[in-house]
C-alpha positions in Angstrom: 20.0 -101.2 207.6 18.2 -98.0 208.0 19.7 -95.1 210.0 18.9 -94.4 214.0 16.0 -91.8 214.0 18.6 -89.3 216.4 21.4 -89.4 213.3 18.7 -89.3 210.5 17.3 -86.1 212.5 20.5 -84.5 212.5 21.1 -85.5 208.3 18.1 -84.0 207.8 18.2 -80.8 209.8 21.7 -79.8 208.2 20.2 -81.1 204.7 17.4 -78.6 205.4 19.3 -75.9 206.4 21.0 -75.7 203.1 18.3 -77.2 200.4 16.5 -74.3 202.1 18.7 -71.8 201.3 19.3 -72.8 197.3 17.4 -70.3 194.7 14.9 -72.4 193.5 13.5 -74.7 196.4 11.3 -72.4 197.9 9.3 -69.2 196.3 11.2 -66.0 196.8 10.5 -63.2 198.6 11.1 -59.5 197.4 10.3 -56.7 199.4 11.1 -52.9 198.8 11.6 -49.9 200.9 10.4 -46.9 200.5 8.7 -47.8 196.4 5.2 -47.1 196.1 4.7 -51.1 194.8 5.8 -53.7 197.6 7.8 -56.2 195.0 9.4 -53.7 192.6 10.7 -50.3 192.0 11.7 -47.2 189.9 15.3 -46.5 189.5 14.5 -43.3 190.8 13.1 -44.4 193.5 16.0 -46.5 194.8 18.4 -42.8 193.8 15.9 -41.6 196.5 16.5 -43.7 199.2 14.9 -47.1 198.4 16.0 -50.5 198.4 15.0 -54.0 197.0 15.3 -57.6 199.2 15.4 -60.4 197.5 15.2 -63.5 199.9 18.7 -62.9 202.2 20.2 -59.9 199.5 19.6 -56.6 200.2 20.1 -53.9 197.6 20.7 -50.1 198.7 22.5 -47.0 198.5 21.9 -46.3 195.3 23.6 -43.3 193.9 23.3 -41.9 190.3 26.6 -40.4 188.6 25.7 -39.8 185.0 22.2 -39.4 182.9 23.0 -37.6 180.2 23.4 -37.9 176.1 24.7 -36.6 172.8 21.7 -35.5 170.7 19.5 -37.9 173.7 17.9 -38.2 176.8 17.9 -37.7 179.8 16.6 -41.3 180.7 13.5 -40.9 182.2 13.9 -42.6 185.8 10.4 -42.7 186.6 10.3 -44.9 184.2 13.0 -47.2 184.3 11.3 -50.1 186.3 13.9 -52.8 189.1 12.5 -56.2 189.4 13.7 -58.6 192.1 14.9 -61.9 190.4 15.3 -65.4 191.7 15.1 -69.0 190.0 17.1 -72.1 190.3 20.2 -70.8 189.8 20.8 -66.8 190.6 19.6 -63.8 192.3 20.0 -60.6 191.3 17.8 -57.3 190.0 16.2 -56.8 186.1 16.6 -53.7 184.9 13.8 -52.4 182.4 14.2 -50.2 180.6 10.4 -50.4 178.5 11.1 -47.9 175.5 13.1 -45.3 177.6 16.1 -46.6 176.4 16.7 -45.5 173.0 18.3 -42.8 171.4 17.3 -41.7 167.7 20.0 -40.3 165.2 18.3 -37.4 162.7 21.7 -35.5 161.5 25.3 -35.4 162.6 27.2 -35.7 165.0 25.9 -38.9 166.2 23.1 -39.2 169.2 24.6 -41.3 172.4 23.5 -42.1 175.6 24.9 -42.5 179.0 23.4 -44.0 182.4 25.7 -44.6 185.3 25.3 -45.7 188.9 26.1 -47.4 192.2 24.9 -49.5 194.5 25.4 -52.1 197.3 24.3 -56.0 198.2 24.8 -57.5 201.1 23.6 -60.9 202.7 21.6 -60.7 205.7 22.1 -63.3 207.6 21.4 -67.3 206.2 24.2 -70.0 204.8 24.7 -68.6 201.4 27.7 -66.4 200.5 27.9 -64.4 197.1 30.5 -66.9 195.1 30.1 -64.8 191.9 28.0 -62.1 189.7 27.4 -62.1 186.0 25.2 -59.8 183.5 23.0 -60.4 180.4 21.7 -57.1 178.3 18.3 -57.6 177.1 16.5 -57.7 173.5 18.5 -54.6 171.6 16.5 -53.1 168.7 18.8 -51.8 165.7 16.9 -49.3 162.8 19.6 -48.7 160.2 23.4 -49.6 159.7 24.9 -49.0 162.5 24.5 -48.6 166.5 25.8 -49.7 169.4 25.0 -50.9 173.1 27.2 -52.4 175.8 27.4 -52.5 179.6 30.1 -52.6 181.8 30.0 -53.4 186.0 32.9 -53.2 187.9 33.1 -54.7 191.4 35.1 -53.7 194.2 34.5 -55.1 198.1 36.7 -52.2 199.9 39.5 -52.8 196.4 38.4 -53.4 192.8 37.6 -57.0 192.4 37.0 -57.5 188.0 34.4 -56.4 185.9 31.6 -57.4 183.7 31.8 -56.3 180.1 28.6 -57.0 177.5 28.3 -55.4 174.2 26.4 -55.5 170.8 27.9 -53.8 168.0 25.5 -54.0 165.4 27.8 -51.8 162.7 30.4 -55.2 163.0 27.9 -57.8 163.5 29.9 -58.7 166.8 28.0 -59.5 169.9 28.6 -60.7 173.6 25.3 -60.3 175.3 26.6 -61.4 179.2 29.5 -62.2 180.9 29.9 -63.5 184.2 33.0 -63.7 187.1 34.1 -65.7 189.9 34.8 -64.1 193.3 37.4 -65.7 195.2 37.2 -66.0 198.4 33.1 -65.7 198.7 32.4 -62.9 200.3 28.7 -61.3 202.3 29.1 -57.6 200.7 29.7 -56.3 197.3 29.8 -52.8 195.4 28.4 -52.4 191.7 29.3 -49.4 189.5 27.2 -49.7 186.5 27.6 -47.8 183.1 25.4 -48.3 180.0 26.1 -46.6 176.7 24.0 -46.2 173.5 25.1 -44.8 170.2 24.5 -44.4 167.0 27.0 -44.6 164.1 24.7 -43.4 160.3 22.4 -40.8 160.2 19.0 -42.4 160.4 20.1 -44.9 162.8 17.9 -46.4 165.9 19.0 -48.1 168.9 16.9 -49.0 171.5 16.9 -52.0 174.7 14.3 -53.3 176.7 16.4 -53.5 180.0 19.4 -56.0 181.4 19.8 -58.1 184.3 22.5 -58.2 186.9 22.4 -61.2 189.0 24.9 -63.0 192.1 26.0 -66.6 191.9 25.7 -68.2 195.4 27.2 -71.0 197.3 26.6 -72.0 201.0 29.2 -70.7 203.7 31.9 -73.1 204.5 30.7 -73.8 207.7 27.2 -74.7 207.2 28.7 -77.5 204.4 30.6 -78.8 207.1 27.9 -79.0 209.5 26.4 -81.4 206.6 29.5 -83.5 205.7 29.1 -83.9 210.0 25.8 -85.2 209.8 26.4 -87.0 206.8 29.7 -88.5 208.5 27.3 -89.6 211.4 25.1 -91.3 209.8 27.2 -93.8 207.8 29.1 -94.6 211.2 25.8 -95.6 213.0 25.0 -97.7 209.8 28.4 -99.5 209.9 27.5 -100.0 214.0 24.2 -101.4 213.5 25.4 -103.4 210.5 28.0 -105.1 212.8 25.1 -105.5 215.5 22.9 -107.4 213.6 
């Protein structure tokens, strides 16, 4: 027995309302403020007031705390290009660094680097809530013995919520490219403070890395999952009617 056409409407439309809203189902839609190119941005621009959408995420107020080295940089933000990211599973923003992000040791002491920064998300309206975050560091280039790269994001929502920690340590042979963490309850705002370090441990040693991503898990808001189980609900009671009908 096929459903009524009212209670199929109303599977459908609740159906809709969230298969609409998963990464994945539909293209996505990045937009920046105030960056001379309409889908990405330099991480300069977004110190200077800019801002990234992707689909129902906004990410703003960005605000630089240190840029500086041992023997390296500054990172040249101009150059550090912010990518909008969406696919079947997560959100987020890609970080690339191109070849800015490398530091070079010639002689002692060793040559490090440090970037570190801040900045907001927030959902803007729609069913899905931010149920999680996670990080993966990019291809890292090693020249000589030793060197080292890691990246730690800490999370906080009005109080500190965990942290992210990735790391290669190519002196060791130890790695843990990404890492990734739950947020419980799911929540529609969420702070980043980001810090990336580069070192060197020989003289003669390179590090480099092409960028990293940082990217939000997402689940659908309790109540628009209700409204589905609802519909859902609805439906198999009109089936059982118009089974006991016929």
């Amino acid at each position: 027995m096929a459903f009524s056409k009212p209670t199929l409407a109303v599977v459908l439309a609740a159906a809709g309302a969230v298969l609409a809203s998963v990464p994945g189902t539909s293209l996505a839609t990045v937009i920046t403020q105030d960056c001379a190119q309409g889908t990405r941005c330099t991480l300069q621009e977004l110190f200077d007031g800019g801002a990234i959408s992707v689909n129902d995420k906004r990410f703003s107020n960005f605000e630089l705390f240190v840029n500086d080295g041992q023997n390296a940089g500054p990172v040249d933000l101009t150059r550090l290009i912010v990518d909008g990211l969406d696919d079947v599973e997560r959100e987020g923003l890609r970080f690339d660094g191109g070849d800015v992000l490398v530091v070079a040791q010639t002689a002692q002491p060793i040559a490090s680097l440090t970037l570190e920064f801040g900045f907001d998300v927030e959902v803007s309206g729609g069913p899905l809530h931010i149920a999680g975050a996670s990080q993966a560091l990019g291809e890292a280039g090693f020249g000589g013995d030793g060197g080292l790269v890691q990246l730690l994001s800490e999370l906080s929502d009005g109080g500190f919520l965990g942290d992210l920690f990735a790391q290669i340590d190519h002196r060791n042979g130890t790695s843990t490219p990404s890492a990734a963490l739950a947020l419980d309850p799911i929540r529609q705002t969420l702070h980043f403070d980001v810090s990336l370090d580069l070192a060197t441990d020989f003289p003669g040693d390179v590090v480099s890395l092409r960028g990293f991503d940082l990217r939000l898990a997402q689940v659908p808001e309790p109540a628009t999952l209700a409204l589905f189980g609802l519909g859902f609900a609805a439906a198999v009671r009109a089936r059982r009617r118009g089974a006991h009908r016929a």
